[in-house]
C-alpha positions as CSV (number, residue, x, y, z in Angstrom):
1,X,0.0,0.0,0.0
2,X,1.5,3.7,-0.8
3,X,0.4,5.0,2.4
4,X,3.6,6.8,3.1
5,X,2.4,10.7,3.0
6,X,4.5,13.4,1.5
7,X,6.7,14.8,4.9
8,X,7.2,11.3,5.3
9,X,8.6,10.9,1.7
10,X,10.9,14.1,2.0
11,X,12.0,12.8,5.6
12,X,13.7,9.1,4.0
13,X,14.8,11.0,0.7
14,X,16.5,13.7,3.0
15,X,18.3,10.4,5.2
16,X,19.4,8.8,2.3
17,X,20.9,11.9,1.1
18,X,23.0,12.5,4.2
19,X,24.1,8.6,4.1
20,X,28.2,9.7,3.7
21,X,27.4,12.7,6.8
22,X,25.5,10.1,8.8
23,X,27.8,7.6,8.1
24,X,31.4,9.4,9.2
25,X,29.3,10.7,12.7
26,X,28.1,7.2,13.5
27,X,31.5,6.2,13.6
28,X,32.6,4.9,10.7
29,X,29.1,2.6,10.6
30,X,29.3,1.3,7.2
31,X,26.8,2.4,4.1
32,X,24.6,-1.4,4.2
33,X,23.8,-0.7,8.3
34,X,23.1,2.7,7.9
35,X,20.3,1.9,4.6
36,X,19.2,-0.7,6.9
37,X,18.0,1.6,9.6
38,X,16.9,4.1,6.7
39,X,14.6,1.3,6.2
40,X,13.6,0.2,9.3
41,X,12.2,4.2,9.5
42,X,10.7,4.1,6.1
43,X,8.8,1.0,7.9
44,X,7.3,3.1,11.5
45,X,6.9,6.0,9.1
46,X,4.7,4.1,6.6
47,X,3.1,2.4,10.0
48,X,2.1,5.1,11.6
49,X,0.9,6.9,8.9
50,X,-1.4,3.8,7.9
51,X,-2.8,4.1,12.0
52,X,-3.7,7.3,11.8
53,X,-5.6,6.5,8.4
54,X,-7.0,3.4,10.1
55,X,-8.2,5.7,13.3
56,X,-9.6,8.6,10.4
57,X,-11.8,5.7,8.8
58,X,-13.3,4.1,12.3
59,X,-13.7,7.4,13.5
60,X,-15.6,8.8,10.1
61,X,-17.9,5.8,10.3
62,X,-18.8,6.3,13.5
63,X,-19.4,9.7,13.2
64,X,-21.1,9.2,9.6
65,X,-24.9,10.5,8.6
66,X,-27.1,10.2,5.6
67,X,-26.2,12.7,3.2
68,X,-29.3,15.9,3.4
69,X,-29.9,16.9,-0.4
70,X,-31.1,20.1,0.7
71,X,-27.8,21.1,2.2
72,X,-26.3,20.7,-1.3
73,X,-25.2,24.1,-2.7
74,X,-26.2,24.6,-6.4
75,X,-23.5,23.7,-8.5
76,X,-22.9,24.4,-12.8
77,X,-18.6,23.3,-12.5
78,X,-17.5,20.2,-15.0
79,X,-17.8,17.2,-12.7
80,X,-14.8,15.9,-15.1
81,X,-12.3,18.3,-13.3
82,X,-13.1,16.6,-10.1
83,X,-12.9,13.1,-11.3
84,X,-9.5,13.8,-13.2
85,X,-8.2,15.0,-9.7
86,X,-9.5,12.2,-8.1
87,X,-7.7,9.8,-10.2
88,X,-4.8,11.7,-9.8
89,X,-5.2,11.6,-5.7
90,X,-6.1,8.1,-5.5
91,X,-3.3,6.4,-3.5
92,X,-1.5,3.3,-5.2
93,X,-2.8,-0.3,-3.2
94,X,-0.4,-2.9,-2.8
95,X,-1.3,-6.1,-4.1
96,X,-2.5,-7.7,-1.6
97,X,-5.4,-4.9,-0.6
98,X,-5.9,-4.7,-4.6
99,X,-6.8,-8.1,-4.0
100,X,-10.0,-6.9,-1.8
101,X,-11.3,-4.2,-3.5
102,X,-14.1,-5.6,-5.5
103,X,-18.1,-5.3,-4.5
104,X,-19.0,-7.6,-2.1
105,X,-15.9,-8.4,-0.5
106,X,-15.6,-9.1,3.3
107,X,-13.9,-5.9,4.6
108,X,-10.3,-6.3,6.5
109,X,-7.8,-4.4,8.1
110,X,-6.0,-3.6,5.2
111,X,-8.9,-2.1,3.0
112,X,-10.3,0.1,5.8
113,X,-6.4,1.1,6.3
114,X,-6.5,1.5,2.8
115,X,-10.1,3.3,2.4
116,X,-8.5,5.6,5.5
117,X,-6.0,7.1,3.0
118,X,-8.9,7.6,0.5
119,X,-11.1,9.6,2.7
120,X,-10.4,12.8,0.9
121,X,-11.0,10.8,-2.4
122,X,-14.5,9.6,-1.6
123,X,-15.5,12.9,-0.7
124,X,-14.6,14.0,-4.1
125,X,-16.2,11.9,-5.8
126,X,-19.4,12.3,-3.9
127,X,-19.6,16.1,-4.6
128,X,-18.5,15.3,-8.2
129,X,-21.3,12.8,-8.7
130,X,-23.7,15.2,-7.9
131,X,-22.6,17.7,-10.5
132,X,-25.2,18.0,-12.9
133,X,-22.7,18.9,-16.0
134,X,-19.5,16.6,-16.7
135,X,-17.6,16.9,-20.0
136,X,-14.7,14.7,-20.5
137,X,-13.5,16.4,-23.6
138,X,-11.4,13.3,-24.5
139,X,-10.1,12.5,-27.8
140,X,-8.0,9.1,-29.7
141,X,-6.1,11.9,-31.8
142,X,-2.5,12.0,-31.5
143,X,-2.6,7.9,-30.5
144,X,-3.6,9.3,-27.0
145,X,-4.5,5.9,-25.2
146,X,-7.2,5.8,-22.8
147,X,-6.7,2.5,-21.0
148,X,-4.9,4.3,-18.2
149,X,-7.7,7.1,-17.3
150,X,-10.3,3.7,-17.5
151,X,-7.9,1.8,-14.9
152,X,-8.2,4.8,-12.9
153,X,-11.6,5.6,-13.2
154,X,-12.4,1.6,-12.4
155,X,-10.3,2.0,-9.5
156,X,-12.2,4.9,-7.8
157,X,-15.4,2.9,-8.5
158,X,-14.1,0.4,-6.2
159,X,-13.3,2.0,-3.8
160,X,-16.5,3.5,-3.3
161,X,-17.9,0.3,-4.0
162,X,-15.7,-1.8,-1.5
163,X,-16.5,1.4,1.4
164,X,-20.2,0.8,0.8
165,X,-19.7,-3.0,1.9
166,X,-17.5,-2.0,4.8
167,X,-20.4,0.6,5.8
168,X,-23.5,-2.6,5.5
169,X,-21.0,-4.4,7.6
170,X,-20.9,-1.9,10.1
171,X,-24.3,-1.1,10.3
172,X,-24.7,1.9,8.4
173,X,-27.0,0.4,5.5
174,X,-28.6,3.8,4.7
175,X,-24.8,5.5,3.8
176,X,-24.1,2.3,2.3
177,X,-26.8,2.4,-0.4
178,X,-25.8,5.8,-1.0
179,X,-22.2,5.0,-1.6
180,X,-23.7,2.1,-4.5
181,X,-26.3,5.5,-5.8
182,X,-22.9,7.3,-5.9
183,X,-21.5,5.2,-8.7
184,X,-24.9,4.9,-10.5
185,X,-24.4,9.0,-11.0
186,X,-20.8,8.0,-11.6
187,X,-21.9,5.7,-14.7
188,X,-24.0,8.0,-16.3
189,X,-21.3,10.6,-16.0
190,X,-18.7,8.2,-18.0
191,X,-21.7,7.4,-20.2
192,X,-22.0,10.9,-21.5
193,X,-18.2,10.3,-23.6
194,X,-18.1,7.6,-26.1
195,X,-14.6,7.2,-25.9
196,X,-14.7,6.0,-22.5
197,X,-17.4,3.0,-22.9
198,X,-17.8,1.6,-18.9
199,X,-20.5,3.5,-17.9
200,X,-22.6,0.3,-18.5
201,X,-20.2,-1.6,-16.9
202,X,-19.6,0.6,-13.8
203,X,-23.1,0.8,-13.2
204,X,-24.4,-3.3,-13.6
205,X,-21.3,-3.2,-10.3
206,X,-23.1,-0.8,-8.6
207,X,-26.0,-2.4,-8.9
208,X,-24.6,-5.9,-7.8
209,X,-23.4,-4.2,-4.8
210,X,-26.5,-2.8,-3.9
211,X,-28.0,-6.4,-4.2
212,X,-25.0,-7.2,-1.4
213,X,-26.2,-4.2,0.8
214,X,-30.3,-5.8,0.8
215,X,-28.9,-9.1,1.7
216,X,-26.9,-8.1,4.5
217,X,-29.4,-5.2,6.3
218,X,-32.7,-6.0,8.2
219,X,-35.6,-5.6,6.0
220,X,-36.4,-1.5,7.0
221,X,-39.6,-0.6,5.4
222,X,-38.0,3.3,5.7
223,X,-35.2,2.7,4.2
224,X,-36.4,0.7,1.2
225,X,-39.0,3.0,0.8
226,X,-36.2,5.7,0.3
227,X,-34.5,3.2,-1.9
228,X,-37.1,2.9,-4.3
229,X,-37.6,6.4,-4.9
230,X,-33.6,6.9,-5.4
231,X,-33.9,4.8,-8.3
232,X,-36.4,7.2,-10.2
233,X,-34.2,10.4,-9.1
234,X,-30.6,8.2,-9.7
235,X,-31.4,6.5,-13.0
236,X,-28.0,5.6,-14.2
237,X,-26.9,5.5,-17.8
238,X,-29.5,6.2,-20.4
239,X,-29.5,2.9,-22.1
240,X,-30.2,3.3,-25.9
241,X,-29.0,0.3,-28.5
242,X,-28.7,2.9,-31.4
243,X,-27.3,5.5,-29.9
244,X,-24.3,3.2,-29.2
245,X,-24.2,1.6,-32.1
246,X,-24.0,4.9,-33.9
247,X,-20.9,5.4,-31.3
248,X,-19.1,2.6,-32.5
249,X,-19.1,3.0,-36.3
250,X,-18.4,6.8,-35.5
251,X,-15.3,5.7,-33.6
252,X,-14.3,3.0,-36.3
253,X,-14.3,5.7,-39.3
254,X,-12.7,8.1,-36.8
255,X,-9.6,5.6,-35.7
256,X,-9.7,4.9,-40.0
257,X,-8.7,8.7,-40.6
258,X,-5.2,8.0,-38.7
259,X,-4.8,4.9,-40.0
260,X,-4.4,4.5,-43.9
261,X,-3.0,1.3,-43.7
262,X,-7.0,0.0,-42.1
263,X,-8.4,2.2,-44.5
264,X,-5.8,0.8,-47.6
265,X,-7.9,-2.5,-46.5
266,X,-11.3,-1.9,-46.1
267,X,-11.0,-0.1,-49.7
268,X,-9.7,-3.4,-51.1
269,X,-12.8,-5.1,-49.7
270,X,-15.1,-2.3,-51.1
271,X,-13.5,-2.5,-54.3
272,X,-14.5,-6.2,-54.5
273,X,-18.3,-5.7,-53.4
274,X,-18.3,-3.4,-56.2
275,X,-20.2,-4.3,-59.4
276,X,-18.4,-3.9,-63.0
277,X,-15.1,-2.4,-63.5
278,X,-16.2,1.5,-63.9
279,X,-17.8,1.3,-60.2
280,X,-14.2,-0.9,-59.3
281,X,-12.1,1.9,-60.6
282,X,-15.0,5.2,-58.9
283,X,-13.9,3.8,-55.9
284,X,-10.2,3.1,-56.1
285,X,-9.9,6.9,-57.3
286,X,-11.2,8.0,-53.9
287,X,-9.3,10.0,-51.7
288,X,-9.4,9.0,-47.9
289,X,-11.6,12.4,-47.2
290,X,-14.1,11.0,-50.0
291,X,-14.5,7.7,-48.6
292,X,-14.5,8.5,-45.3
293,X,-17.1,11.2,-45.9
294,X,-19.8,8.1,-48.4
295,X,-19.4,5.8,-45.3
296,X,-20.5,8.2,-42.8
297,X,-23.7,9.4,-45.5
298,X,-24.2,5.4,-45.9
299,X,-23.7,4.3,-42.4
300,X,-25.8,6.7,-41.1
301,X,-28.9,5.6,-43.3
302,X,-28.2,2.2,-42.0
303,X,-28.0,3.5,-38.1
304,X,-31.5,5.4,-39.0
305,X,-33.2,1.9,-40.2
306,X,-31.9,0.5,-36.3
307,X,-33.7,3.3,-35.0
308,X,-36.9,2.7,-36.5
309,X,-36.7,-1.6,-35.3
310,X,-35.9,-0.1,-32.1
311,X,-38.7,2.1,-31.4
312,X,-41.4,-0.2,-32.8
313,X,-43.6,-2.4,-30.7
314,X,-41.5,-5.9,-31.8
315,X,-40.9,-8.3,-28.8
316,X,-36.9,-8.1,-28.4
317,X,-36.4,-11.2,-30.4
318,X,-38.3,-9.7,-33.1
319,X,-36.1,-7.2,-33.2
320,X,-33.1,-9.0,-32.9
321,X,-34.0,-11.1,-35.8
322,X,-35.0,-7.7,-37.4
323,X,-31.7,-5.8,-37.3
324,X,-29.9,-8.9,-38.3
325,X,-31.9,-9.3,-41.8
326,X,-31.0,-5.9,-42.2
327,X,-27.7,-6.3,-41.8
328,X,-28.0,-8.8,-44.6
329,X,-30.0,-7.3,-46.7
330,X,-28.1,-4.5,-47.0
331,X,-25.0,-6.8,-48.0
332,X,-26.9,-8.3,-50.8
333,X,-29.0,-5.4,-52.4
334,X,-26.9,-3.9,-55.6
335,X,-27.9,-0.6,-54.7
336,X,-26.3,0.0,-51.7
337,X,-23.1,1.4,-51.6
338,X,-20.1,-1.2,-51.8
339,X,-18.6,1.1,-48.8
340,X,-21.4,0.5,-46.5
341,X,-21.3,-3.3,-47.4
342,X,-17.9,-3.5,-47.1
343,X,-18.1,-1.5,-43.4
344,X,-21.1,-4.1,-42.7
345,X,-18.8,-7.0,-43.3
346,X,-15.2,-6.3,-42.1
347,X,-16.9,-5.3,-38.6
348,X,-18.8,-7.9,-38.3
349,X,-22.1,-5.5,-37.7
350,X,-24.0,-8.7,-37.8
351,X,-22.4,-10.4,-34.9
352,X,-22.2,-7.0,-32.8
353,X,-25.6,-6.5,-33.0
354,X,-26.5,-9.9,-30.8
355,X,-23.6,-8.7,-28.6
356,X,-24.4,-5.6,-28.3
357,X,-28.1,-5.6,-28.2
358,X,-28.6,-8.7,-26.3
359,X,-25.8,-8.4,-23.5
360,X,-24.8,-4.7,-23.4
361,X,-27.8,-3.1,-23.3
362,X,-31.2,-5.7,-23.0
363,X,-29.4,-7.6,-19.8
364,X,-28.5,-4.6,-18.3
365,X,-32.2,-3.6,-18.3
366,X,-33.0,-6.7,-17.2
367,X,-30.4,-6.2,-13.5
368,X,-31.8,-2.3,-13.7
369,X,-35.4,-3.8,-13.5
370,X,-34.4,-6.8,-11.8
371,X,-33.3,-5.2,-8.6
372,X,-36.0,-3.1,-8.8
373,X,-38.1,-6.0,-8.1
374,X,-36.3,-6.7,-5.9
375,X,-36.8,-3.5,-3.5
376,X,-40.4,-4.3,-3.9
377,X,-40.1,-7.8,-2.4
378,X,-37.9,-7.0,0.5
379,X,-40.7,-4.3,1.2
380,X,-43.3,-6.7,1.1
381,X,-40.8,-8.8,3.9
382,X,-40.6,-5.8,5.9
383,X,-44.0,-4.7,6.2
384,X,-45.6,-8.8,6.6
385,X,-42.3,-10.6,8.1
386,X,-42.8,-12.9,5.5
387,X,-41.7,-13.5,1.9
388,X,-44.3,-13.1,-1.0
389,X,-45.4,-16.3,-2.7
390,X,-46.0,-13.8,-5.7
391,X,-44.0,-11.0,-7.2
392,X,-46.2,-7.8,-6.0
393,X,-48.5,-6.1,-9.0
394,X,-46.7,-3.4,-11.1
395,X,-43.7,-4.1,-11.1
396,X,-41.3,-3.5,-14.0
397,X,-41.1,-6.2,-16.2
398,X,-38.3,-8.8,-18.0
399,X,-37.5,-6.7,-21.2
400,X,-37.3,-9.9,-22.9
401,X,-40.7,-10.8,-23.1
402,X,-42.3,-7.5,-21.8
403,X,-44.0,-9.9,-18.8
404,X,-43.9,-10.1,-15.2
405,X,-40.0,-12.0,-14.1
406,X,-40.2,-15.4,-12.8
407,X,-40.1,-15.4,-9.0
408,X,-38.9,-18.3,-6.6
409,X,-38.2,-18.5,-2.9
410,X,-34.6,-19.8,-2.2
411,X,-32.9,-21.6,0.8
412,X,-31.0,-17.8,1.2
413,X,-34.0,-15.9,0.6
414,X,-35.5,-15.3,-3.4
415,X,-34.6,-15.6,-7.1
416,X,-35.8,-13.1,-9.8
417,X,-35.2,-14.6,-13.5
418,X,-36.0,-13.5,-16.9
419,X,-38.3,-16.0,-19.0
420,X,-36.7,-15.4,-22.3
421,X,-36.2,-18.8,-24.0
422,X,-32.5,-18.0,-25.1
423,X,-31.9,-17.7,-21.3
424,X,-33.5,-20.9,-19.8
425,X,-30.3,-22.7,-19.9
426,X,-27.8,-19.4,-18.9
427,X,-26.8,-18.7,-15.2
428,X,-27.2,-15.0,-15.7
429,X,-30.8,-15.2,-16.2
430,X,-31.0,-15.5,-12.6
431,X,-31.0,-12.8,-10.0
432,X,-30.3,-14.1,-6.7
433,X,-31.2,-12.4,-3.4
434,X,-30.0,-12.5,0.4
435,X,-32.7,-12.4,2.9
436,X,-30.9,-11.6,6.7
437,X,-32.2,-14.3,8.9
């Protein structure tokens, strides 16, 4: 763990620079003694400065209170800036905390230590999160690589993630919830850039962590009554199928214009989709600005034609099967342009669309609406003592089959699961729930 503040960093670097001076006045003690007692006050440095991180944590969540809304002052900042300073804050873990900081994992002395040094981090990121405006104002030009910022920005989710557990455990099951809400404004933050692409994913683990919250705190009718109304007012990323499909082929052409030896290729596939010689040759004379520019008029017809599956009343199979005809329609008619085939090919369109469709954005309704459910059974417990032998009316349904979930009462407490018949045989069809005994 880098819990070693910054005094404490100047004080070794300022030893080890005296090492000759220190050295002569110890009487000639040689150079290997002397780094070994450098080190052995690195180590009480770096200890004490994890107790008093320790001590900050236990005493914060003893002292800790729901957050009031209307104590909030009105803020128009970029929550960005906040979030880039967070990551930059962020103390380093050490393996073996790394090793804890998931949702859902039992708390120990080294994450609290650990959460200690990230005290002024979390509060951060909770004024951050409640930001309405956040431009990331991020861009892949120059071959500027993201991967670090995501690392980071997974990291901080986390944390906040791995405190809310540490919270249920200790009995503050209100806080805790808000910590999971926290990340839920989080991921529709990181949802707002397309270069970014884990707001889905950051949210789906706040989600699963408030599933770990409502299986570890007594069924409190107050409390889950607050809950439900957080998700209306907390709604996460807006989860639209053409909207980030549209994302994707606009970052394909995009990565295409720094790339002419990608482009080089998908020309050569074009050229070949092309029918007779004179259409061969129309497209071999285009510059990179010309294609670019007929594959973002063509692709763009195409993403309209998702839009309009999308919004009709088909059940989502319907629509599945719907976008992939398209897909091949388009690849056989002669009047489309051989661009747009070849685009619909070489990515595979096809295939992304039952990826896409059907895990990135359909199943993440279904946990969104799952846990929902959820909340509404636990109530149910709260105010009878007793699980319902039937989900409760009005509830929000599997987006599979637009229909109430399935519902069963487990040995650990219930089961929510979508009916879909592509998900009878798949484990993530089921949503499992704790009910504290």
């Amino acid at each position: 763990m880098n819990g070693l503040g910054r005094s404490g960093k100047s004080l070794v670097l300022c030893l080890l620079s005296l090492a000759p001076a220190a050295a002569t006045a110890l009487g000639g003690t040689g150079e290997e003694e002397f780094f070994e007692k450098a080190a052995t006050a690195r180590a009480r440095i770096v200890a004490a400065e994890n107790r008093r991180a320790l001590e900050a944590y236990e005493k914060r969540n003893a002292e800790i209170t729901p957050w009031v809304e209307d104590t909030v002052p009105a803020n128009t900042e970029n929550a960005a800036l906040l979030y880039y300073q967070a990551c930059l804050l962020v103390p380093v873990p050490d393996e073996a905390t790394k090793r804890g900081l998931h949702a859902g994992a039992e708390p120990t002395i080294h994450t609290r230590t650990y959460l200690g040094h990230c005290l002024p981090v979390i509060e951060m990121l909770e004024t951050a999160s409640r930001i309405p405006a956040c431009v990331w104002a991020l861009s892949r030009e120059g071959g500027c690589d993201l991967a670090p910022l995501r690392e980071q920005i997974s990291l901080i989710a986390d944390i906040l993630l791995v405190d809310a557990q540490t919270l249920a455990v200790d009995g503050h099951y209100r806080v805790a919830l808000e910590r999971c809400l926290t990340v839920r404004r989080i991921a529709r933050h990181l949802a707002n850039d397309p270069e970014l692409m884990i707001g889905t994913g950051t949210d789906a683990l706040s989600l699963y962590a408030i599933r770990s919250v409502l299986g570890i705190m007594p069924p409190d009718a107050e409390t889950l009554t607050w809950l439900r109304g957080q998700f209306a007012v907390v709604p996460g990323p807006c989860l639209s199928y053409a909207n980030a499909l549209q994302r994707i082929v606009r970052i394909q052409i995009d990565a295409m214009e720094t790339d002419p030896e990608r482009l080089g290729g998908l020309k050569n596939v074009a050229v070949t989709m092309a029918k007779g010689e004179q259409a061969e040759q129309n497209i071999r004379n285009l510059t990179a600005g010309q294609f670019l520019s007929r594959a973002r008029e063509g692709l763009g017809r195409f993403v309209d034609s998702i839009f309009r599956i999308l919004d009709s009343e088909a059940t989502h199979k319907q629509k599945l099967d719907q976008m992939k005809a398209l897909v091949d329609e388009k690849i056989r008619d002669d009047a489309v342009d051989p661009i747009v085939k070849a685009i619909l090919s070489v990515f595979n369109v096809k295939g992304r669309i039952d990826i896409g469709y059907t895990r990135g954005i359909m199943e993440h309704e279904a946990l969104v609406n799952g846990t929902k459910a959820a909340v509404e059974v636990y109530l149910v417990l709260a105010k009878t003592g007793r699980l319902p032998e039937k989900l409760p009316d009005y509830l929000p349904k599997d987006p599979f089959t637009g229909r109430d979930f399935g519902y069963e009462i487990t040995d650990e407490g219930f089961a929510i699961r979508c009916r879909g018949e592509e998900f009878v045989t798949r484990k993530k069809s089921l949503l499992e729930f704790k009910v504290r005994k």
